[in-house]
C-alpha positions as CSV (number, residue, x, y, z in Angstrom):
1,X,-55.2,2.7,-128.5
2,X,-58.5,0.9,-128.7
3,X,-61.6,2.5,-127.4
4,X,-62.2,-0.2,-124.7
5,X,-58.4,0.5,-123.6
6,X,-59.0,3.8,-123.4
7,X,-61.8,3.1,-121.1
8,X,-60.4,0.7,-119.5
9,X,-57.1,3.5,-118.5
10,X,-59.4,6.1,-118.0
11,X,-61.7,4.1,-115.4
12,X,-58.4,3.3,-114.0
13,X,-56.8,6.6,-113.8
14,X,-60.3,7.9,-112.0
15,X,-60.7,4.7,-109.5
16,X,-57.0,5.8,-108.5
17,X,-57.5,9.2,-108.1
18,X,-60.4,8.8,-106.4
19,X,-58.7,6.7,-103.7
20,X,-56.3,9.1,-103.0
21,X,-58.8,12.2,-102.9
22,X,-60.9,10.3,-100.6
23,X,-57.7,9.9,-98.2
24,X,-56.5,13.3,-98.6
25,X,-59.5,14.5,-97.3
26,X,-59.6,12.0,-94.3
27,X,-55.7,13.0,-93.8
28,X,-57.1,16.9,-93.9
29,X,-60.0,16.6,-91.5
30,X,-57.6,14.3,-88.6
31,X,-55.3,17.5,-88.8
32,X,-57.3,19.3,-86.0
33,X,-57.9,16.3,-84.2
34,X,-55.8,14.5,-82.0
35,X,-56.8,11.0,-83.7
36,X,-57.3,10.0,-87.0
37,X,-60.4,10.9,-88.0
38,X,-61.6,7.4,-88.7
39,X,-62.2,7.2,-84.5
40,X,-64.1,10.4,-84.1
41,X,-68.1,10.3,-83.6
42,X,-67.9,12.2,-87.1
43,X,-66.0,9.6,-88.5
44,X,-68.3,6.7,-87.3
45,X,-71.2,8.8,-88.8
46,X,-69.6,9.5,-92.1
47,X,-69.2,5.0,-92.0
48,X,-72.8,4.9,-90.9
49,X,-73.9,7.0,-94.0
50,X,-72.1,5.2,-96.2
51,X,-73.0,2.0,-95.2
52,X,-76.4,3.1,-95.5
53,X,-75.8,4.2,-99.0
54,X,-74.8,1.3,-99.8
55,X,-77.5,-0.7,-98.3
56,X,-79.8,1.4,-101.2
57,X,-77.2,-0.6,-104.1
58,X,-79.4,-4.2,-103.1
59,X,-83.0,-2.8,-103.7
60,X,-82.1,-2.8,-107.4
61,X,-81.3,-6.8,-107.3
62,X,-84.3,-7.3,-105.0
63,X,-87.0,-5.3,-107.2
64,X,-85.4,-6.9,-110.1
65,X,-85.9,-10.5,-108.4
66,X,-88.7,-10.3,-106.6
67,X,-91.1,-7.6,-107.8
68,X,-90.6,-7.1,-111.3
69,X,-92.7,-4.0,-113.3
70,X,-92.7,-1.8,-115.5
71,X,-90.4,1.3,-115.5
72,X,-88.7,0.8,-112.3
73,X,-85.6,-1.1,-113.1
74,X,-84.0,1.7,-115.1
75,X,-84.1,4.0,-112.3
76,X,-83.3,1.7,-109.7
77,X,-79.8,0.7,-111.9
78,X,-79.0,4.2,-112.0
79,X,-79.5,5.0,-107.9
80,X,-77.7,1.1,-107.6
81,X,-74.3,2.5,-109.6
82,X,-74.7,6.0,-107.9
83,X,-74.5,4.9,-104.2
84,X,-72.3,1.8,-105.5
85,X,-70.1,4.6,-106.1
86,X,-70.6,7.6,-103.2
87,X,-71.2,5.1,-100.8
88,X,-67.8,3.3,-101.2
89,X,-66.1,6.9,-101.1
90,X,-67.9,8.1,-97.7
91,X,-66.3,4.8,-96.6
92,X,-62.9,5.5,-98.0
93,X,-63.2,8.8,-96.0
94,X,-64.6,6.8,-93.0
95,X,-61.5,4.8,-92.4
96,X,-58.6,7.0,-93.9
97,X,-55.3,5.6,-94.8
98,X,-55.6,3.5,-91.4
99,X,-55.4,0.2,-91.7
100,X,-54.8,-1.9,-88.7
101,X,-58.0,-4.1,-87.9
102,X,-57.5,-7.2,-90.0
103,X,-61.7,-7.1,-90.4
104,X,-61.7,-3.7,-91.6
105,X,-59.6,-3.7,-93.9
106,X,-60.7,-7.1,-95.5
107,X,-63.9,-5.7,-95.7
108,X,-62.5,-2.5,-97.4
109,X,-60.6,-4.6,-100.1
110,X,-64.0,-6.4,-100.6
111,X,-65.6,-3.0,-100.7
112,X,-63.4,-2.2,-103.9
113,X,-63.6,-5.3,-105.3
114,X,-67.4,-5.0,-105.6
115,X,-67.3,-1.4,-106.7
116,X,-64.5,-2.3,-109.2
117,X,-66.4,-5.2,-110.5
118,X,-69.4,-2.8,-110.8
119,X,-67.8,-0.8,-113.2
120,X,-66.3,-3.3,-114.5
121,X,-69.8,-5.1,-115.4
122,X,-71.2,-2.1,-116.5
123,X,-68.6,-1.3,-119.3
124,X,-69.2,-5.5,-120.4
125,X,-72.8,-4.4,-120.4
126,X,-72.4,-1.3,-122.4
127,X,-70.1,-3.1,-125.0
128,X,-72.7,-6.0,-125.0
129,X,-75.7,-3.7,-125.7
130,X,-73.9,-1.8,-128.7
131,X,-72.6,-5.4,-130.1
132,X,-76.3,-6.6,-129.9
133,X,-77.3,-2.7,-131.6
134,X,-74.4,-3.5,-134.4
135,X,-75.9,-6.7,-134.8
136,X,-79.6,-6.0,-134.8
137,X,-78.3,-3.4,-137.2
138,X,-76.7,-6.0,-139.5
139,X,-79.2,-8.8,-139.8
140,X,-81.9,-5.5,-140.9
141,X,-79.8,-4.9,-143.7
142,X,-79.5,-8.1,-144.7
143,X,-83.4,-8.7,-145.2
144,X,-84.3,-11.1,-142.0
145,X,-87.8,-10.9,-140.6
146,X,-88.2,-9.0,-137.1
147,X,-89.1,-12.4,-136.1
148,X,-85.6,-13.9,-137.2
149,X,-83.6,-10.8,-136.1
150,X,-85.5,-11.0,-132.2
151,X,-84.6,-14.9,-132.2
152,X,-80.9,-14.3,-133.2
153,X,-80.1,-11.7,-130.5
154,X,-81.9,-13.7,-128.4
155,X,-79.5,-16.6,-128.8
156,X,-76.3,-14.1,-128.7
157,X,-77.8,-12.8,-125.4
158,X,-78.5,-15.9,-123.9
159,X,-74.7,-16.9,-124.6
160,X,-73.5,-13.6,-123.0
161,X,-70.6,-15.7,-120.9
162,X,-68.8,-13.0,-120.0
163,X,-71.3,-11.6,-117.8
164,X,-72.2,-14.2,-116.5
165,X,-68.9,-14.8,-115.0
166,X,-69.0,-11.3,-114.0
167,X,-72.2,-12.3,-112.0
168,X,-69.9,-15.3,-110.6
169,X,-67.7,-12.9,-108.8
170,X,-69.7,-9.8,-108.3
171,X,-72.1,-10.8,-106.0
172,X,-70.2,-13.5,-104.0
173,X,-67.6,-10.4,-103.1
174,X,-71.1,-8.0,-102.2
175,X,-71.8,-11.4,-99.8
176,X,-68.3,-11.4,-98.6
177,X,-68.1,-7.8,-97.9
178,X,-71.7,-7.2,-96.2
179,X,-70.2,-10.4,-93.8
180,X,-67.1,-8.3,-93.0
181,X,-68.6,-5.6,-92.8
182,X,-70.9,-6.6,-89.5
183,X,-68.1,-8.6,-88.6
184,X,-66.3,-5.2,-88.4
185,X,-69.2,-3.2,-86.6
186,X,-69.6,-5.6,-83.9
187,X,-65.8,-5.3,-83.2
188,X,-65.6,-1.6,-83.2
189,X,-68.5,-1.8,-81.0
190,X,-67.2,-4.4,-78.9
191,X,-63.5,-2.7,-78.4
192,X,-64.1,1.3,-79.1
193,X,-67.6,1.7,-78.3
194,X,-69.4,4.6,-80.2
């Protein structure tokens, strides 16, 4: 088995197990309730949190666009992936194994389609930074200027296609899923109230 398949099956293997965890502990917590936990005020505020985690993932793409500096957009892509990641669990917990508002769980299948294409995109970016190491490594040893070596990974950087299609459907679905997600905070208040 390749190391990318590897990755690819353990990624998997965690994303699943991670679901389930996250519902196990939603089914664990409704057990001294009379509802599921997903309609309790504790339940609202666990969705609340997370939303507001995830709120933190878009100051990454915003410094990156509009204030670029410096040393900040290392940190910023670490705190983007981590709430990308604990915010879509606190959610997971939020709503439970319950699904029967249409909005809701749209907006939770957009949900994992953004986190999955998060890690997704960053395991095309780690295998696109060691292919450009491998090849800055290469072009070194065969005697190329650092002039020639910097233009030539420049050119295979620029024609990085794949993540650029990963752009194509990454951030539509973050669109998609911020729009369902209102969509699906003015129904609950609407209907249930807080």
């Amino acid at each position: 088995m390749s190391p990318l398949n590897r990755r690819f099956l353990l990624i998997t293997i965690t994303i699943l197990a991670t679901i389930i965890s996250a519902w196990v502990v939603e089914f664990l917590l409704s057990l001294s309730a009379h509802w599921p936990f997903a309609h309790s005020q504790p339940g609202h505020i666990l969705g609340w949190l997370g939303l507001a985690i995830i709120l933190l993932t878009f100051v990454y793409p915003w410094k990156k666009r509009h204030a670029p500096s410096g040393n900040w957009p290392r940190q910023w892509f670490m705190i983007h992936m981590l709430c990308g990641v604990l915010g879509p669990l606190l959610i997971l917990v939020h709503s439970g194994w319950h699904l029967h508002a249409g909005v809701a769980v749209l907006a939770l299948l957009a949900m994992g389609g953004v986190a999955i294409t998060g890690i997704i995109g960053k395991t095309i970016h780690r295998v696109a930074l060691q292919t450009l190491i491998s090849q800055r490594r290469e072009l070194t040893e065969q005697g190329l200027s650092q002039e020639q070596i910097e233009q030539t990974l420049d050119d295979l950087a620029s024609q990085e296609s794949l993540f650029r299609m990963w752009q194509v459907i990454h951030v539509p679905l973050a669109i998609i899923f911020m729009v369902l997600t209102i969509l699906h905070i003015i129904g609950a208040l609407f209907f249930a109230g807080l």
